[in-house]
C-alpha positions, 0 to 999 in steps of 0.5 A: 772024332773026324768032326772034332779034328776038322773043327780044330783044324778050321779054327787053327788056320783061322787063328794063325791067319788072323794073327799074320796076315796083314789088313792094311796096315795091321792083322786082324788081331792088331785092328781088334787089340786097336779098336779096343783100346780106343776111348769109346770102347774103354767108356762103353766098358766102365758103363758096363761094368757100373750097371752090372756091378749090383747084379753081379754083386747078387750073384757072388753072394747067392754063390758064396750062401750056396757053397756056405750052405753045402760045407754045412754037416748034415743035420742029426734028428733026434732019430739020429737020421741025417737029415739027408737020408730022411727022404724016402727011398724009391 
């Protein structure tokens, strides 16, 4: 708990002095925000996103087959066993 409390602590003066003290002409949250918006960035980030687009693709239908697959009623045998209950107990 006092690890938590400290951990919270560092990163709460962290993030209030990076959004108020000045780098020159800007804070450290104001030179991320300005590089990020540069070309090059908003470039590397369209690239990024064609590439991954097929992978992520891929896994929203792999997602999307799984959750399709847990909503499905649990099958009834002819034994009137749910075919989730068919495994053997231990």
């Amino acid at each position: 708990m006092i690890r938590f409390l400290l951990m919270l602590i560092i990163i709460g003066a962290l993030a209030y002095v990076g959004a108020t003290v000045k780098l020159g002409k800007r804070t450290f949250f104001g030179h991320i925000q300005a590089i990020w918006k540069t070309e090059e960035v908003q470039e590397l980030k369209k690239g990024v996103e064609e590439k991954a687009a097929p992978a992520v693709e891929k896994v929203k239908r792999g997602v999307k087959a799984g959750i399709d697959e847990a909503d499905k009623d649990p099958v009834v045998t002819d034994a009137g066993i749910d075919a989730l209950d068919a495994a053997p107990a231990r």
